[in-house]
C-alpha positions in Angstrom: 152.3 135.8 130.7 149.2 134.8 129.0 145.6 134.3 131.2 146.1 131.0 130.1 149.5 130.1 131.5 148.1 132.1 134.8 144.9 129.7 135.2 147.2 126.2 134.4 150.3 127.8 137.0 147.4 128.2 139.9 146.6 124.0 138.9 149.7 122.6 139.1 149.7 122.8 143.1 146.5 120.2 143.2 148.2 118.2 140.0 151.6 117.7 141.8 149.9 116.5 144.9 147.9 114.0 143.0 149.3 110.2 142.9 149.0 109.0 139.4 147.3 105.6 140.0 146.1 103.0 137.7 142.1 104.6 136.7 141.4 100.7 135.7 139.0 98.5 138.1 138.9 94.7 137.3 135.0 93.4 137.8 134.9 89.3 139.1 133.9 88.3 135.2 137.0 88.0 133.2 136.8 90.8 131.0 135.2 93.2 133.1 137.1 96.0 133.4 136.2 99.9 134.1 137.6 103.0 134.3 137.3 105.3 137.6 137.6 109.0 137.5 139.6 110.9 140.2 136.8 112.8 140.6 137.7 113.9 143.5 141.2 116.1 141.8 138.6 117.7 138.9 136.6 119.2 141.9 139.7 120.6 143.3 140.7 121.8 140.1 137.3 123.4 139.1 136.8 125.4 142.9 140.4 127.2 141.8 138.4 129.6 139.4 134.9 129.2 140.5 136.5 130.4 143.9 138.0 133.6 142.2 135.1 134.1 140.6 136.8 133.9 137.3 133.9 131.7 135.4 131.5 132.7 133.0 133.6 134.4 129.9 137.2 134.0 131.4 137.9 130.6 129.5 139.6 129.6 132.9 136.7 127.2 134.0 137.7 125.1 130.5 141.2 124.8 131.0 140.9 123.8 134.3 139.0 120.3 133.0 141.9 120.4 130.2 144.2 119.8 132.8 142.0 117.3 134.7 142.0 115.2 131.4 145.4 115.8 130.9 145.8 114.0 134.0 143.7 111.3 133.5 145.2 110.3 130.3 148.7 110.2 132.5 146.9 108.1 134.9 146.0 105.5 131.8 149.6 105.4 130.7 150.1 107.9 128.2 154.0 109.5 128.7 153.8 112.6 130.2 155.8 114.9 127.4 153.0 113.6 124.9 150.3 114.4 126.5 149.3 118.2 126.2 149.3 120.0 128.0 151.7 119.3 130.7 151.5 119.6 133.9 154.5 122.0 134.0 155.7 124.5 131.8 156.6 124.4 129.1 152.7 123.0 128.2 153.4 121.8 124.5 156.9 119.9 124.1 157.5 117.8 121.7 158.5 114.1 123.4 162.0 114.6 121.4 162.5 117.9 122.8 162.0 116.7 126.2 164.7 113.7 125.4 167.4 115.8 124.9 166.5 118.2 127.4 166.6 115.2 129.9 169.5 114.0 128.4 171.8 116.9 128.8 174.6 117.5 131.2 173.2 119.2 134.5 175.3 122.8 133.5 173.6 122.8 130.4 170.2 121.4 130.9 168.8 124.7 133.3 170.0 127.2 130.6 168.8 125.4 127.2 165.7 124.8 129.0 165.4 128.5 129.6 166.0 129.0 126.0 163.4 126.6 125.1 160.3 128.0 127.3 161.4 131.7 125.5 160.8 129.9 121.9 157.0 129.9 121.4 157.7 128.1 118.0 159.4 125.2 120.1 157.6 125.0 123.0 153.9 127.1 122.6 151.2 127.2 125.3 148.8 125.9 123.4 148.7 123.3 120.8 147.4 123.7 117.4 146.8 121.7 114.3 146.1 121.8 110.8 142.9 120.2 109.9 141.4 119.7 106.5 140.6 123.3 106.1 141.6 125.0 108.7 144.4 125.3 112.1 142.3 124.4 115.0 143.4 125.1 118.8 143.3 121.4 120.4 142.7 121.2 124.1 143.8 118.0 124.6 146.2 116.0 122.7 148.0 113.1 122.5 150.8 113.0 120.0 154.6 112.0 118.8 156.7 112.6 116.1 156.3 110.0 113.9 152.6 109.0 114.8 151.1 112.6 114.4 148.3 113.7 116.8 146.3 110.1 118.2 144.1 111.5 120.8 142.0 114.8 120.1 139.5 116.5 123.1 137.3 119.3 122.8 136.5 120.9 125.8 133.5 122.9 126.2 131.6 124.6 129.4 128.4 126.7 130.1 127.4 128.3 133.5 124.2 130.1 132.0 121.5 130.8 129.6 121.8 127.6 128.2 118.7 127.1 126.3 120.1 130.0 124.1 123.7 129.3 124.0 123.5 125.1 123.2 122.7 125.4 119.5 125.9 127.3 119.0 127.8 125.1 121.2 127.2 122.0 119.5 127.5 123.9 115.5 131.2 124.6 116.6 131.8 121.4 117.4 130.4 119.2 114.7 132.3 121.6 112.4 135.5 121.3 114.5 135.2 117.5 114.2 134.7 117.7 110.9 137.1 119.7 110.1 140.1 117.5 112.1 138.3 114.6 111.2 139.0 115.2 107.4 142.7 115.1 107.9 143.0 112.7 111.0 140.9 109.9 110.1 142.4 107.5 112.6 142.7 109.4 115.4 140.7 109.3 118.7 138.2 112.2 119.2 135.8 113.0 121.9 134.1 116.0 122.9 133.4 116.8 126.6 131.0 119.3 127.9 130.9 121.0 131.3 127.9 122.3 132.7 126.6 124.2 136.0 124.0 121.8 136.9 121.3 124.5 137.8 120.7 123.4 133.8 118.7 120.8 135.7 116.5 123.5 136.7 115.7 124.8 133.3 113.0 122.2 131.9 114.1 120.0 129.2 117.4 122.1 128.3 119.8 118.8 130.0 117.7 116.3 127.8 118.5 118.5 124.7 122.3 118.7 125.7 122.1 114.9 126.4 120.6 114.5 122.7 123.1 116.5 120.9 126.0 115.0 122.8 124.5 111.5 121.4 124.3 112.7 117.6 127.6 114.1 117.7 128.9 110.5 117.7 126.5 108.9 115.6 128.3 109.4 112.3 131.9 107.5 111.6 133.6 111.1 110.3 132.2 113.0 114.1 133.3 112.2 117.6 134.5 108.8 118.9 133.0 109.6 122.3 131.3 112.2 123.9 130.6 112.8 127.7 129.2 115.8 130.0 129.8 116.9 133.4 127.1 118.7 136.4 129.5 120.7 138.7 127.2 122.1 141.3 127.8 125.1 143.4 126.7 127.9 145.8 127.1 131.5 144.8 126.2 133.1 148.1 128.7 130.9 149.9 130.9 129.5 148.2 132.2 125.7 150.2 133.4 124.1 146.9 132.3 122.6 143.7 130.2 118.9 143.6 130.0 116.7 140.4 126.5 115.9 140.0 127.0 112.2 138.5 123.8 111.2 139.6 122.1 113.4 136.9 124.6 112.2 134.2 123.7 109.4 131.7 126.3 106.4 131.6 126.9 106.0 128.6 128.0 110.1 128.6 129.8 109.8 131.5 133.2 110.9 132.4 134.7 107.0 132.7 133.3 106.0 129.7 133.9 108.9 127.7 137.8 108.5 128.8 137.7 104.6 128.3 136.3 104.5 124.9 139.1 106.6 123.6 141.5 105.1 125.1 140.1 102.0 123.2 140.1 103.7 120.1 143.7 104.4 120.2 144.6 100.9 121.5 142.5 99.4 118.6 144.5 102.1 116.1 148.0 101.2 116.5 150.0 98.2 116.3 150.6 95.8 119.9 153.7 97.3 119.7 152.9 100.9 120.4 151.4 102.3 123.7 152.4 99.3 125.4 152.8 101.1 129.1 149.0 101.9 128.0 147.9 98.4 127.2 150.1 97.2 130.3 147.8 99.6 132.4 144.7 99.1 131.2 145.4 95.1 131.5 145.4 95.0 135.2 149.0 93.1 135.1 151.1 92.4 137.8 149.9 93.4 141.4 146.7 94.8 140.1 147.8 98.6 141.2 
């Protein structure tokens, strides 16, 4: 089993706890709506390998705010089997797949689905595109058969030596947007960045980060949205990971980052489409 199937199998514990509630708030104006976080299930899910110690280098620290927006983009409507990747294995299936899994007879179903999580070419642990010049690795996606990938996160994290590592950071993703831009001109894309928030203690390095993050969605051919994240925690003692949102801009915050591409795939796509989304993000009914 890859290290990346180990770090998502320790998450789904906290995921299948979690109660997938409406993320929308209605405001008194009509209009005013906003999007709320479960903040509270990404600090669970970041103090699994910041607890094991498995953080700078391991790649584990990323995936576990993969599966947080994962989540979130279940919380705003999306159907589970399209978002990637799932909460359960396998982590990449397409929506079809998952139809006629569902729809088999119970003596069938167990064995086929067997079958299906020993085909990497059906059911892969990661998903990965074609862009305009090269396959990119996607750690977040939104897609069906006959509407290609919609929705498109890069994830990205730093624990340390930050004033060193950022302009590298940020050339990998403007290049990466560019790149999946040039064949997926209507899709949503955002780029969000995790950070240890002792950056706060390195002078000007966060006002750098916030800079870059804002001119990476300047041009129309980039990023629809970018946001960051401050996790905060103690190496000597370790009690469990705090979101700094104080520290973090609004407009690069996590709500809005989520919120705006959500919009973008809304505004994308005929009424028609993504109407459990629209229905969410609406506020009908009881307001839940």
């Amino acid at each position: 089993m890859s290290e990346t199937e180990d770090v998502l199998d320790s998450l789904e514990t906290v995921l299948s706890s979690c109660a997938i509630t409406s993320p929308w708030c209605r405001g008194r104006e009509p209009g005013d709506l906003s999007y709320a976080p479960d903040y509270e299930v990404l600090e669970q899910l970041l103090a699994i390998p910041i607890g094991q110690g498995q953080v700078a280098g391991s790649g584990r620290l990323a995936k576990a705010i993969d599966a947080w927006v994962a989540h979130e983009l279940r919380r705003c409507g999306f159907p589970p089997d399209e978002v990637w990747p799932r909460q359960t294995k396998p982590r990449v299936l397409p929506r079809e797949v998952g139809l006629l899994l569902d729809g088999l007879p119970k003596r069938l179903r167990d064995d086929v689905r067997a079958q299906v999580l020993r085909n990497k070419a059906v059911a892969p642990s990661e998903a990965r595109v074609l862009g305009r010049a090269y396959v990119k690795q996607i750690d977040v996606l939104v897609a069906q058969w006959s509407r290609g990938p919609e929705l498109l996160v890069s994830t990205k994290s730093m624990v340390s030596s930050f004033r060193n590592n950022l302009p590298n950071r940020f050339e990998e993703s403007y290049g990466d947007a560019k790149n999946l831009r040039g064949r997926y001109p209507q899709a949503a894309m955002g780029f969000l960045f995790a950070m240890r928030s002792t950056v706060l203690d390195e002078r000007g390095t966060f006002e750098r980060a916030v800079d870059m993050l804002r001119k990476l969605r300047d041009e129309p051919d980039v990023y629809d949205a970018t946001g960051v994240l401050l996790a905060e925690w103690s190496d000597e003692c370790f009690d469990g990971v705090r979101l700094r949102q104080d520290a973090v801009p609004q407009d690069l915050a996590a709500g809005d980052f989520i919120a705006t591409l959500v919009e973008c795939v809304l505004q994308r796509t005929p009424l028609d489409m993504h109407e459990g989304v629209r229905e969410c993000r609406e506020v009908r009914g009881d307001d839940s």
